[in-house]
C-alpha positions in Angstrom: 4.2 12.2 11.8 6.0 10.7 8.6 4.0 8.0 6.8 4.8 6.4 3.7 2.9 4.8 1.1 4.5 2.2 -1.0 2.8 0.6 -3.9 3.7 -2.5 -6.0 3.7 -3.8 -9.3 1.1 -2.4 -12.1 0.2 0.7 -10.0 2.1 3.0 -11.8 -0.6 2.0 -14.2 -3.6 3.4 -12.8 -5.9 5.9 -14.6 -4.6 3.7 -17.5 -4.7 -0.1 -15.9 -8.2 -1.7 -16.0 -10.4 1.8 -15.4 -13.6 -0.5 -14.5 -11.7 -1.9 -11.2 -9.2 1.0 -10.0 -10.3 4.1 -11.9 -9.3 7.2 -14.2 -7.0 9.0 -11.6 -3.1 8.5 -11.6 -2.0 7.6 -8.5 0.1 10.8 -8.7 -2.5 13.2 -8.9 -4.9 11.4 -5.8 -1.0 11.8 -3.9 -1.4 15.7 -4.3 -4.9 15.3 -2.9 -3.8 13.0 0.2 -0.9 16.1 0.5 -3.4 18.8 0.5 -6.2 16.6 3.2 -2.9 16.1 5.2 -0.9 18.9 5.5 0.1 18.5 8.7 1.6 15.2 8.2 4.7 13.8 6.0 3.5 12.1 3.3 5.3 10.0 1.4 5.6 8.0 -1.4 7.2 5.2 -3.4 6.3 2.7 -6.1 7.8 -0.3 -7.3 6.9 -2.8 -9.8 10.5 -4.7 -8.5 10.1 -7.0 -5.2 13.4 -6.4 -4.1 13.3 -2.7 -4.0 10.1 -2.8 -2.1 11.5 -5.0 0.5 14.6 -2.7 0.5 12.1 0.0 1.2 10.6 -1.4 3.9 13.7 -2.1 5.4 15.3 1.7 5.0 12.2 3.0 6.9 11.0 0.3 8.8 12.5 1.8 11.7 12.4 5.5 11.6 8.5 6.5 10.2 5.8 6.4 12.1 3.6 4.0 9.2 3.6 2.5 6.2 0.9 2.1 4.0 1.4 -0.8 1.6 -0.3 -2.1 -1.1 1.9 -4.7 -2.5 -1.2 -5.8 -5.3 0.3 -8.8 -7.0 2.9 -9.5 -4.5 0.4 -9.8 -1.6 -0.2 -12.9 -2.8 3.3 -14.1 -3.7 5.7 -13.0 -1.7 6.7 -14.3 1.5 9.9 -11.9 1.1 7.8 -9.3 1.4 5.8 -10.6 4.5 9.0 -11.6 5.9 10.0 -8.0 5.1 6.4 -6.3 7.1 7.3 -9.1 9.9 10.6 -7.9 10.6 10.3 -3.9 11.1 9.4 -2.3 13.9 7.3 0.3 11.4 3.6 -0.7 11.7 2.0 -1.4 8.6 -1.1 -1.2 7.0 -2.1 -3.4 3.8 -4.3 -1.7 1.1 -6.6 -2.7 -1.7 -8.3 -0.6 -4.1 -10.5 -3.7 -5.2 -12.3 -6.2 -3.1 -9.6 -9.1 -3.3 -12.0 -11.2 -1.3 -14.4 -10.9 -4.7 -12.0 -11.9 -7.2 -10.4 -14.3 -8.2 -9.2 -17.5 -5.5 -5.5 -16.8 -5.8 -6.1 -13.1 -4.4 -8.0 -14.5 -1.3 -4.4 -15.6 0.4 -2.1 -12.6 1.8 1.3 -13.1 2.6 1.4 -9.4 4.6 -1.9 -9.3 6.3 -0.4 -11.8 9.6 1.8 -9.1 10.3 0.0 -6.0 9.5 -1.7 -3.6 11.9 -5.0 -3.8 9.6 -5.8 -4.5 5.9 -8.6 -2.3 4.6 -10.3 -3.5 0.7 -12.2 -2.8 -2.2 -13.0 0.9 -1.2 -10.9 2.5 -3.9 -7.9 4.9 -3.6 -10.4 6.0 -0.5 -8.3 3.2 1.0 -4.8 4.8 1.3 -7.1 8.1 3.3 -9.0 5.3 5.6 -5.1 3.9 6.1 -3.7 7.6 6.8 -6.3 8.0 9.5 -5.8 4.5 11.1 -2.4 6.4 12.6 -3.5 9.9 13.0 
């Protein structure tokens, strides 16, 4: 089973970003824990603080993995391109927060993606990209 994970703008920031809300682990080094969990599956990854190249991503494997695992942060909230992107593949899709939108501020209440995604999951942490993996295993 091949499963990506694509994360938007600001993520390459965590361990760094805001420690309080998302933490002091890279996303990098919680990857080489997802790898280890999952060995039997192909994980992986791609991060992009550029809307275009996300939708681009979507498109390229949209049509040949077996999930996606998306957590578009900022864009979530912006982007119809991006939900546009999620509506048209055949890919399903699963949105991800580490923080509980739903408890900050209004703005992050709205999601362009979550219409067309297969679930959303929020506000447990990077435990939310593992929750996502086993939504398609």
């Amino acid at each position: 089973m091949k499963l990506l994970i694509i994360n938007g703008p600001n993520l390459n920031l965590l361990g760094k970003r805001e420690p309080t809300i998302y933490g002091n682990e890279t996303f990098e080094m919680y990857f080489d824990t997802l790898k280890q969990k999952f060995q039997h599956l192909e994980l992986h990854y791609f991060q992009s603080n550029i809307e275009g190249e996300i939708i681009d991503k979507l498109h390229e494997v949209g049509f040949d993995f077996d999930g996606i695992i998306l957590n578009a942060a900022a864009y979530t909230h912006t982007s119809v391109g991006i939900g546009d992107a999620v509506k048209a593949i055949q890919t399903p899709v699963v949105e991800v927060h580490i923080s509980n939108i739903h408890a900050r501020e209004e703005f992050r209440h709205h999601s362009f993606i979550a219409p067309n995604a297969k679930g959303i999951i929020v506000g447990f942490g990077l435990k939310g990209y593992e929750l996502a993996i086993q939504s398609f295993v």
